[in-house]
C-alpha positions as YAML, in Angstrom:
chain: A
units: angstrom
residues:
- id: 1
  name: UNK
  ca: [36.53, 3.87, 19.94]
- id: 2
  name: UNK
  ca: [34.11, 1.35, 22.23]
- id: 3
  name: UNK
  ca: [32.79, -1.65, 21.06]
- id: 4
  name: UNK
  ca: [29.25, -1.96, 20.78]
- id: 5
  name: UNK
  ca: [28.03, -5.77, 22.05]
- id: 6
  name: UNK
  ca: [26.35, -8.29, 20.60]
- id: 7
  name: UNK
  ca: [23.04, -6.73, 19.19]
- id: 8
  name: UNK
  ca: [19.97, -7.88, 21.63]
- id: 9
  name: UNK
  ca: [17.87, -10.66, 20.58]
- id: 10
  name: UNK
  ca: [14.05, -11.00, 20.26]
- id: 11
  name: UNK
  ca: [11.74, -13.41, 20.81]
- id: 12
  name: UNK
  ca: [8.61, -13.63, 19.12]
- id: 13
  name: UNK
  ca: [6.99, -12.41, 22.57]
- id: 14
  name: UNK
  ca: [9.06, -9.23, 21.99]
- id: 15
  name: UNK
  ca: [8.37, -8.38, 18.56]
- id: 16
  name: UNK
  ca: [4.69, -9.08, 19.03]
- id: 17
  name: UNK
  ca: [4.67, -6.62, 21.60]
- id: 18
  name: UNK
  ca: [6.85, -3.94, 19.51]
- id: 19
  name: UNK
  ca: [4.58, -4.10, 16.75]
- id: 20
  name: UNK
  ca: [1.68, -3.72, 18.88]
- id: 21
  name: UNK
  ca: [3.46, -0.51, 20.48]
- id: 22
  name: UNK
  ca: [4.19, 0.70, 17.28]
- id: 23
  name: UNK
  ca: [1.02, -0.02, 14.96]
- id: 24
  name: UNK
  ca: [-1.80, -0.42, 17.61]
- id: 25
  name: UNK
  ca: [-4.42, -2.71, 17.77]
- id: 26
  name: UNK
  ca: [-5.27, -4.28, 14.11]
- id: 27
  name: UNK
  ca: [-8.77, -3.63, 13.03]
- id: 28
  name: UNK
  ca: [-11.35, -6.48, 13.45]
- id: 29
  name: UNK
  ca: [-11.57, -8.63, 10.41]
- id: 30
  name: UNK
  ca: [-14.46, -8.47, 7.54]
- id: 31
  name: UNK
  ca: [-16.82, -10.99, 7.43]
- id: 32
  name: UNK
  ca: [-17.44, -12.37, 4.15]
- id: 33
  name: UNK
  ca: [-21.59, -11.47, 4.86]
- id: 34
  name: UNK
  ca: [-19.49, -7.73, 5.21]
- id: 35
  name: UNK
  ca: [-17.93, -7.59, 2.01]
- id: 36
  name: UNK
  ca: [-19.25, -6.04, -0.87]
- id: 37
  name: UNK
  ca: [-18.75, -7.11, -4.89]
- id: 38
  name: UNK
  ca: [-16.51, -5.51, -7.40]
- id: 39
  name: UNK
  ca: [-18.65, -2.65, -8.64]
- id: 40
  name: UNK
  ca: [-16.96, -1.33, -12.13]
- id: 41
  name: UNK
  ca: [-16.49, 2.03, -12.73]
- id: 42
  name: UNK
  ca: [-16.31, 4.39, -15.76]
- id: 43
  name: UNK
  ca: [-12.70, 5.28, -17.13]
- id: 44
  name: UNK
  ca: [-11.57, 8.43, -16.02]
- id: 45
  name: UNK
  ca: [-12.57, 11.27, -17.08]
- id: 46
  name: UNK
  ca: [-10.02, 13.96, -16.20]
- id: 47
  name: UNK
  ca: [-7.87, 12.66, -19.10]
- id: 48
  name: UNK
  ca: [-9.16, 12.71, -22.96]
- id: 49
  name: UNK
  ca: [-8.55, 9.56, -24.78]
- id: 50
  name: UNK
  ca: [-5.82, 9.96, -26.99]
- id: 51
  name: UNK
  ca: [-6.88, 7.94, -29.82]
- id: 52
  name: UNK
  ca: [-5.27, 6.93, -32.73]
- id: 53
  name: UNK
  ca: [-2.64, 9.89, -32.34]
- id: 54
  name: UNK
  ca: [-0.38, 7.77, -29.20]
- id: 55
  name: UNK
  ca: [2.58, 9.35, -29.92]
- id: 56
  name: UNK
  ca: [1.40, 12.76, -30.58]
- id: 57
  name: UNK
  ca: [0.04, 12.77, -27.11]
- id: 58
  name: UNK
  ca: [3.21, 11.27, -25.42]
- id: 59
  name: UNK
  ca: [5.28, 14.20, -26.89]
- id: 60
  name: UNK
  ca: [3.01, 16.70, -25.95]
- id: 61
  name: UNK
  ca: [2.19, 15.56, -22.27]
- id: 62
  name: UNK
  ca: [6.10, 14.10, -21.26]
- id: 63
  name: UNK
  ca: [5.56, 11.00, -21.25]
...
């Protein structure tokens, strides 16, 4: 069986430019002028709320 050598090492250089390869450039950063506030939303609505009956609904639905 052949040895495999030491493993290569990296400098910082290196992985920058790996990751770069890999990922691509990074999107440019929001602004805090860009962001927008936390807008609340109703609960879902594809699920009924169970209610009182908790462990009714957990039998039924697996969970």
């Amino acid at each position: 069986m052949a040895e495999e050598g030491p493993s290569p090492s990296f400098t910082d250089d290196d992985y920058t430019f790996l990751r770069h390869v890999r990922f691509g450039e990074m999107p440019p950063a929001v602004r805090p002028e860009e962001r927008t506030a936390l807008t609340e939303t109703d609960p879902r609505r594809d699920l009924p709320d169970p209610g009182d009956e908790q462990d009714r609904w957990d039998l039924r639905h697996g969970a």
